[in-house]
C-alpha positions as CSV (number, residue, x, y, z in Angstrom):
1,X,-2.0,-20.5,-9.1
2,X,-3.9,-17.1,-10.5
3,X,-1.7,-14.1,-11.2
4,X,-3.3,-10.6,-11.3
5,X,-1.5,-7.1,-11.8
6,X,-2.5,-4.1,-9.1
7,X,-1.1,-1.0,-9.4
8,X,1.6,-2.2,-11.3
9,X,2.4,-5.3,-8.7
10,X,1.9,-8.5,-9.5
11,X,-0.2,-10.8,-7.1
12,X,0.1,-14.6,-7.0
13,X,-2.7,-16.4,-5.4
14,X,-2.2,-20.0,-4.9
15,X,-3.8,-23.1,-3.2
16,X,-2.5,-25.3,-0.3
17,X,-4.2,-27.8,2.1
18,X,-4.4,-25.2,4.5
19,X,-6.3,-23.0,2.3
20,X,-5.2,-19.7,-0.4
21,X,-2.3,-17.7,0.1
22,X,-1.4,-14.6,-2.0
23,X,2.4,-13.0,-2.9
24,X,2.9,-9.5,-4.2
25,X,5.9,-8.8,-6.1
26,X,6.6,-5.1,-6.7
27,X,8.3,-3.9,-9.8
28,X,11.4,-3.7,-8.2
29,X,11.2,-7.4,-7.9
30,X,10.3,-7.5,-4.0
31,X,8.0,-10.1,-2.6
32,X,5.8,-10.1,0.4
33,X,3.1,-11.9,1.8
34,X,1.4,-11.9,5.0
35,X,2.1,-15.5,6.0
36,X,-2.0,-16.0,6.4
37,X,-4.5,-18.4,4.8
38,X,-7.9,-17.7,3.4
39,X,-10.8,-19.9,3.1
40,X,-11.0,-19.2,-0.7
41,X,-9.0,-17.2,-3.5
42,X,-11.3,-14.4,-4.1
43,X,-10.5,-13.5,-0.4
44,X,-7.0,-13.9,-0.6
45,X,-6.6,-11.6,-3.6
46,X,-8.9,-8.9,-1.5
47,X,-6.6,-9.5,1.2
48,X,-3.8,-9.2,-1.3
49,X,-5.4,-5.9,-3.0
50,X,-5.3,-4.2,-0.1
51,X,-1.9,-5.2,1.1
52,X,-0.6,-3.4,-2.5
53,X,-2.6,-0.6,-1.5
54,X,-1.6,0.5,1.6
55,X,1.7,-0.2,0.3
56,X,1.4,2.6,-2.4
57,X,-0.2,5.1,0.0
58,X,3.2,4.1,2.2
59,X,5.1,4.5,-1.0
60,X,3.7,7.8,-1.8
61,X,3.5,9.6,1.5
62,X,7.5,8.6,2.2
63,X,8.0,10.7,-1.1
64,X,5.9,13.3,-0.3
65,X,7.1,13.5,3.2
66,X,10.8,14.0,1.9
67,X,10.0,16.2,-0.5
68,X,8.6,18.8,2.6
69,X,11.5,17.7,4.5
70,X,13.8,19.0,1.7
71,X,11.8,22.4,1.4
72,X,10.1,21.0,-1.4
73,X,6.6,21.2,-0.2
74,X,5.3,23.6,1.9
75,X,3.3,22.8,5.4
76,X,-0.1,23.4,3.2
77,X,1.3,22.5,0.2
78,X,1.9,18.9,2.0
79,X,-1.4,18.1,3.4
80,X,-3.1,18.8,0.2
81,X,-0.7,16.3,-1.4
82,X,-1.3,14.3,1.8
83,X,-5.4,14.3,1.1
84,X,-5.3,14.0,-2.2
85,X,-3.3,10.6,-2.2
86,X,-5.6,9.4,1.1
87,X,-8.6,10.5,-0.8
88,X,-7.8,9.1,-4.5
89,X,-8.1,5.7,-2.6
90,X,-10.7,6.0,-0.5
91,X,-8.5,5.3,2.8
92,X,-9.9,7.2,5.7
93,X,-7.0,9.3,7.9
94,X,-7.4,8.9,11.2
95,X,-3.9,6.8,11.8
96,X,-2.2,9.6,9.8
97,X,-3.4,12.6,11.7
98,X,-0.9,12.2,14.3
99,X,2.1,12.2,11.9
100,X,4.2,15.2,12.6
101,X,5.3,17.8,10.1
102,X,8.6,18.3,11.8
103,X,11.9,16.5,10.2
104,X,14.0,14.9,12.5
């Protein structure tokens, strides 16, 4: 098994007959994986990478998204926040552009 740390998650990639597996474990001790196998570990850690990755841009916008829902944020004020997360890691926005700005 080969741990690595990514954006403060830790990523266990491990090897079974089937092939290499990862599991992310967030700091607050909760474990995913995405049930796959790759054909070696360097791709299952990619794999893994980018599983942490979308998960703190989730992470962030569900913050930032409260925040405006609370009158934290305003309209502009979010979708700077908004582009400034999306942009910091390189995640283009096309999925996002049909989130609403109206609280439910």
């Amino acid at each position: 098994m080969v741990r690595d740390t990514y954006c403060g998650w830790l990523i266990e990639v491990s090897s079974t007959s089937e092939g290499y597996s990862f599991q992310c474990t967030s700091s607050n001790h909760e474990e995913w994986c995405d049930r796959e196998f790759y054909q070696s570990g360097s791709l299952a850690r990619a794999a893994a990478r980018r599983f942490v990755q979308a998960a703190v841009v989730r992470t962030a916008l569900r913050h930032c998204y409260s925040s405006y829902c609370v009158g934290g944020l305003s309209p502009e004020e979010y979708v700077t926040l908004e582009d400034l997360i999306l942009g910091a890691l390189n995640l283009d926005t096309p999925s996002l552009e049909s989130l609403s700005l109206e609280c439910s």
